[in-house]
C-alpha positions in Angstrom: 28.2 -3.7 20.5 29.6 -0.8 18.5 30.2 -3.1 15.2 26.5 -4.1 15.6 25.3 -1.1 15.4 26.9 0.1 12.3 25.6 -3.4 10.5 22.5 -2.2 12.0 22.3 0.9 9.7 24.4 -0.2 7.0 21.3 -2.6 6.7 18.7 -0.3 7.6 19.3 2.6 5.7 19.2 0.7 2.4 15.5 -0.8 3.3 14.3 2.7 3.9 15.9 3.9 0.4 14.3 1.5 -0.9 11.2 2.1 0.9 11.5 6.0 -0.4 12.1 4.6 -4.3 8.5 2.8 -4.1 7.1 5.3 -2.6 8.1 8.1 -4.8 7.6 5.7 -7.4 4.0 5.1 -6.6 3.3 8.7 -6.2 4.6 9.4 -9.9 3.0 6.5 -10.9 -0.7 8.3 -9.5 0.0 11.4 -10.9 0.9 10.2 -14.0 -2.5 8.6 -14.0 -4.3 11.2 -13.3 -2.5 13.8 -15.8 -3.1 11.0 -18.5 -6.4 9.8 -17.7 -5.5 6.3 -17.6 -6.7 3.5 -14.4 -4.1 1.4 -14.7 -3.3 1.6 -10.6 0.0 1.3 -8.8 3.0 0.5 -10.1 3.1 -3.0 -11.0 5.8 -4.0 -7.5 3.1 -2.5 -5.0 4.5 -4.3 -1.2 8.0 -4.3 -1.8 8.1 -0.3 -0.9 5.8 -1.2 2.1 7.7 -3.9 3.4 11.4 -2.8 3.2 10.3 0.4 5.0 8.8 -1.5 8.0 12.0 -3.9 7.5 14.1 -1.5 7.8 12.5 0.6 10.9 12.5 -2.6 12.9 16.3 -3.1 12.0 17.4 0.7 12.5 19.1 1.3 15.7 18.3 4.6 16.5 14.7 4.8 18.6 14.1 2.0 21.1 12.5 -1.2 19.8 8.7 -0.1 21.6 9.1 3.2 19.4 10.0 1.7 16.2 7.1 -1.0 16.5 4.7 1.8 17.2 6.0 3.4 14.0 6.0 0.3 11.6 2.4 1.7 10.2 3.9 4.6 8.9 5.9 2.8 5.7 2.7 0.9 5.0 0.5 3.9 4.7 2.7 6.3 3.3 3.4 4.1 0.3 0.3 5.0 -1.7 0.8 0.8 -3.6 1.2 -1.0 0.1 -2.0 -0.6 2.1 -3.8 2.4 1.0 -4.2 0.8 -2.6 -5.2 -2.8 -1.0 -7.5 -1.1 1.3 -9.3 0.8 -1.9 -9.7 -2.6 -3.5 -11.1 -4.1 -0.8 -13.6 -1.0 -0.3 -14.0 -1.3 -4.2 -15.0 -4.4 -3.9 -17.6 -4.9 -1.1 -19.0 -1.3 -2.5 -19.3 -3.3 -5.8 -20.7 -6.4 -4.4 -23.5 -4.6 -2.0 -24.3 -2.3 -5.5 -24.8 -5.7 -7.6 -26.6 -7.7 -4.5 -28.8 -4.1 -4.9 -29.3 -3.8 -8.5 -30.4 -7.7 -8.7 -33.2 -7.3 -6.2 -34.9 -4.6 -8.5 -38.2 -5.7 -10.2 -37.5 -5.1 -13.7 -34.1 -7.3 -13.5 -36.2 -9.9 -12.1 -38.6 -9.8 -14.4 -37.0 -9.0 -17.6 -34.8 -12.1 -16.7 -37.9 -14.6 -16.6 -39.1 -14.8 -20.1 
């Protein structure tokens, strides 16, 4: 049992270095953005952060398997390029969708579109 574990972490804490790259990565990346002015989004590898985190909570020996589960949220959400940038494009994108369905249905479009 004891040589398990230590695979355990020797696994595990990679995935959440990794995890903390992409984040801090991400992060930069925003900032960077904003300093700048550009909107070019996340960094162009926006999961991988995400995903190695949750990865590597699942594989990490040290809270019980109900606690870690519980917790496998927190590497999605604290990596600004795993859901919190999917979740703004999908909120971009219905807000963009109702605004066009909205700015069709006004007279003058209709009208000016008829001649």
């Amino acid at each position: 049992m004891y040589m398990i574990e230590i695979l355990r972490w020797l696994i595990a804490v990679p995935l959440l270095l990794i995890w903390l790259y992409f984040a801090a990565t991400n992060l930069r990346f925003l900032f960077r953005n904003f300093r700048v002015g550009l909107d070019a989004g996340p960094a162009p590898v926006t999961v991988v952060g995400g995903l190695a985190g949750c990865l590597g909570l699942l594989i990490l020996p040290w809270l019980e398997f109900a606690d870690r589960v519980a917790l496998l949220w927190v590497p999605l959400f604290l990596d600004l390029g795993s859901a919190p940038f999917y979740l703004s494009m999908l909120a971009l994108a219905i807000w963009q969708r109702m605004n066009n369905r909205a700015w069709r249905n006004q007279p003058d479009y209709i009208e000016g579109g008829m001649d």
